[in-house]
N, C-alpha and C positions, 0 to 999 in steps of 0.2 A: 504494500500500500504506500502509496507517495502522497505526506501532507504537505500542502499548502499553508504557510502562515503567513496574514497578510498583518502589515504593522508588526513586522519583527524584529526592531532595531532597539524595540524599549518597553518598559514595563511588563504587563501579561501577556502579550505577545513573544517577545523574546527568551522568558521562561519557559513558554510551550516549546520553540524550537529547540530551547537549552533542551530538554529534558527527552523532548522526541530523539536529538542526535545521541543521548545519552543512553538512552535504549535501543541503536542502533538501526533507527526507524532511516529511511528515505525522504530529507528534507529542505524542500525551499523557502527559503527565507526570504519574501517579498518588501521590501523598503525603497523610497526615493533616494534614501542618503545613505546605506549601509549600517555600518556597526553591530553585523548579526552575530549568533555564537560560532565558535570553529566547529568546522566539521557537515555547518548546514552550508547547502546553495546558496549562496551570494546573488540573488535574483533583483535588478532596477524594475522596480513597477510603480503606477501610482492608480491609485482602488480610485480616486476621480476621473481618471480617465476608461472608458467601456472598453476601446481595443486594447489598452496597456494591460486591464485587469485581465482578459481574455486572453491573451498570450502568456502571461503569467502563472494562471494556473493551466493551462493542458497539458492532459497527461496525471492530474490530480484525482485521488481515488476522495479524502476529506480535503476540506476548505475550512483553515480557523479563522474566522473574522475577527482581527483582533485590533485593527486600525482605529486610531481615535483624535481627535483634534481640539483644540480648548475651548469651553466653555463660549466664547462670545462667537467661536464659527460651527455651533450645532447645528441649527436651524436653517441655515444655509449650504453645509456640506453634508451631516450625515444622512438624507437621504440621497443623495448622489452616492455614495460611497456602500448604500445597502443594495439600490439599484444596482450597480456596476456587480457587484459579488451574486446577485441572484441570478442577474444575464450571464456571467461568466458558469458560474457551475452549470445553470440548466444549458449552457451551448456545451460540456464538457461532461454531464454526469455524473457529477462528485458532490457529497452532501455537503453541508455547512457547519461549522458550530460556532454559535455568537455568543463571544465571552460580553455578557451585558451586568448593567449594575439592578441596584432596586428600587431604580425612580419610579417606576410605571407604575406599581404599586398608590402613590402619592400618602396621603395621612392614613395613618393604621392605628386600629385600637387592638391592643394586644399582641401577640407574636408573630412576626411574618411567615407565613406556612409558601409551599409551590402551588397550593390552591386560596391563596388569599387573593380576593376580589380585585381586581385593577380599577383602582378609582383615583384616577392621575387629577390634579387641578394647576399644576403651575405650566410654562410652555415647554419647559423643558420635560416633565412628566410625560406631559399628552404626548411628543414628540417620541420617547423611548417605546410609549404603549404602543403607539401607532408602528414604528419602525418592526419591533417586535412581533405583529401580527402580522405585517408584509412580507416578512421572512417565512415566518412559519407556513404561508399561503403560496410560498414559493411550487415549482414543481418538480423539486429535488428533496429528501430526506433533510431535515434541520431540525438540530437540537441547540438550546437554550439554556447555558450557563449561566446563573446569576449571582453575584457574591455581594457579602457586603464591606465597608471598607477593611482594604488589604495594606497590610505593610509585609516588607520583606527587602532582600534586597534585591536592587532592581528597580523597588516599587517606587519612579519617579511619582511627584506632585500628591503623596499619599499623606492624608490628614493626621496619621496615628504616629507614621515616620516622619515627617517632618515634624512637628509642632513638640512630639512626646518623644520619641527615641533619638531621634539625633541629638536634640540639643542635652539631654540628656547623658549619652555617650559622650558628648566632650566636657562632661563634668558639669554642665550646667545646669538649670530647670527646666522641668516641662513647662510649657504655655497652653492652655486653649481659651477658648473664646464661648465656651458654651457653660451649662451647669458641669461641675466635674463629679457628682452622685446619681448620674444617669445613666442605667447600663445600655449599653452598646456593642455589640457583637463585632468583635474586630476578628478579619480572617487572616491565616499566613498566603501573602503570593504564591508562594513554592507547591503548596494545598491545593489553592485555586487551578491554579494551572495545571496538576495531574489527576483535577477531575473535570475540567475541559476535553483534556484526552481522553480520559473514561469515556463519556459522553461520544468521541470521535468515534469509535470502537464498539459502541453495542447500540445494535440496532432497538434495543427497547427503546433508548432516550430520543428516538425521532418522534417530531411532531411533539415536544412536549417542555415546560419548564421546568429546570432543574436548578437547586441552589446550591450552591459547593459546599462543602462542609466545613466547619471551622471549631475551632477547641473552644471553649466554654465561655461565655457572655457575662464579661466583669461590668462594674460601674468605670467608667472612665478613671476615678480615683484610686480604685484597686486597681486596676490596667499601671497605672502612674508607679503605685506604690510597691508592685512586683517587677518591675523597671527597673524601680530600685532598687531592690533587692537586688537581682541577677547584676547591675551596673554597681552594683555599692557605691549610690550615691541618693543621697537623705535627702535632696534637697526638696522643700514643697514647691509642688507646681504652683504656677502664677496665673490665676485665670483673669484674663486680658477682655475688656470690656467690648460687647459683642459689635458695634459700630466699630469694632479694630478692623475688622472684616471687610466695610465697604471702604475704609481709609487707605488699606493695604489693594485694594482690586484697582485703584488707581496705579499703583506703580506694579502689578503680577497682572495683567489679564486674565491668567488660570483662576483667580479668583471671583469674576467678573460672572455674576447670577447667579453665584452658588445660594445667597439668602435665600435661594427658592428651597432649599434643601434644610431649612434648619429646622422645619421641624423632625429629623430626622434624627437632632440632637440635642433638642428639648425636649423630649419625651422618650420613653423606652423604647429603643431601638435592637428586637429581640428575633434575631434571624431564624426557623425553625428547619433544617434539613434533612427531617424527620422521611420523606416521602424517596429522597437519595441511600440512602441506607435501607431501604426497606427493600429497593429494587436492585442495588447493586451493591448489599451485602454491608456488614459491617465498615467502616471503613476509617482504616487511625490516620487522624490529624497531628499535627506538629504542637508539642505543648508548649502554650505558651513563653515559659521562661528559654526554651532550647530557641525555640522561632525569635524573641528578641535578642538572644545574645547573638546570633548569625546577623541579625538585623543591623544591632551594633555595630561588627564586627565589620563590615559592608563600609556602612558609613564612615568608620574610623581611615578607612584604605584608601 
């Protein structure tokens, strides 16, 4: 089988190709600018253009959608980028698997299950749900990974690694901008991304949502305080007034609309992966303290 990763020069893209060449899989590794891991295909493509994406992947038995762009060009690129991936596999035959997050969901009372109702309200919400149906109506096999947020290393522009474990690792304090006794299901990347491939590999997971599985749902302040632990460093996080956020989106674009997302971190944020284990078996995630210390370790390098 030859997978396709498209977006494999960074974040959960790149992990999948790391760990596909690492299994000794058959792998292309699609980016504009390169930077993929050794051992995969070195492939120029760009998922906005239709014949770029189309020559890219032939010859692809899976297709991981793993391409993503910042927050202020969603609405203008990623359905060009879901388009281009759906004409490409159906002209080639090859399923899909869309590593996606868990906006489309939008506000939740209670724990997010793979059967929790999609009731999106911001535009970026409506946008994932919408994208997420047009896949799956595709006329190729497509499964649907969903995670919630990931650190690892790797994991550029990630709320848990940047804010908490980086600065953290160089001896400093954690910062966030939200309440810090809110539980929040944080996943490891490394996690995420070898049940993306699960997902590439059994045909049960076509046609359906899947949420990756992740080690146990602390409150942000215990997340903080087992940091410290593993880091041996005491220091109290600083929680930073939540208008930090639109002051900082002026100088980061990546920050730019995420306020659509806070309630995601105003209230309990309780991922359930109950329905992923049930269908593909037990399955061990990375504990916590071993996942941050690799995390650190990352960052420190």
């Amino acid at each position: 089988m030859t997978a396709v990763v498209l977006g494999a020069g960074r974040g959960i893209g790149r992990e999948i190709a790391r760990q596909l060449v690492a299994a000794g899989r058959e792998v292309r590794a699609v980016t504009r600018s390169g930077g993929v891991p050794d051992g995969a295909q070195d492939v120029r493509g760009d998922v906005l253009d239709r014949r770029s994406t189309i020559e890219a992947v032939r010859g692809a038995s899976v297709i991981h959608l793993a391409a993503n762009v910042p927050y202020p060009n969603w609405l203008d690129l990623l359905p060009t980028m879901v388009e281009n991936t759906v004409a490409a596999a159906e002209a080639v035959g090859a399923k899909i698997v869309y590593a996606d997050n868990l906006y489309a969901y939008g506000p939740v009372s209670g724990a997010v299950a793979e059967d929790t109702p999609e009731r999106p309200a911001g535009p970026k919400e409506k946008l994932r749900s919408e994208l997420g149906k047009r896949l799956r109506a595709a006329a190729v096999p497509v499964a649907t990974g969903r995670s919630s947020d990931y650190y690892g290393p790797g994991g550029t522009g990630s709320l848990p690694g940047e804010l908490l474990i980086k600065p953290m690792a160089a001896g400093k304090a954690a910062m966030w901008f939200w309440p810090l006794d809110v539980p929040h299901t944080f996943a490891y990347l490394r996690d995420t991304a070898r049940a993306q491939i699960a997902l590439g590999d059994d045909e049960r997971a076509d046609g359906k949502v899947w949420h990756a599985p992740a080690a146990e749902t602390l409150t942000v302040r215990e997340f903080v305080a087992l940091t410290g632990k593993v880091l041996g460093n005491a220091r109290t996080p600083v929680r930073l007034p939540a208008w930090g956020v639109k002051v900082g989106s002026l100088f980061d674009r990546r920050l730019r609309g995420s306020g659509e997302m806070d309630h995601q971190r105003t209230a309990p944020w309780v991922v359930d992966h109950s329905a992923f284990e049930a269908t593909f078996g037990p399955w061990p995630v990375t504990p916590h303290e071993q996942a941050i210390e690799e995390t650190a370790r990352w960052y420190r390098g």
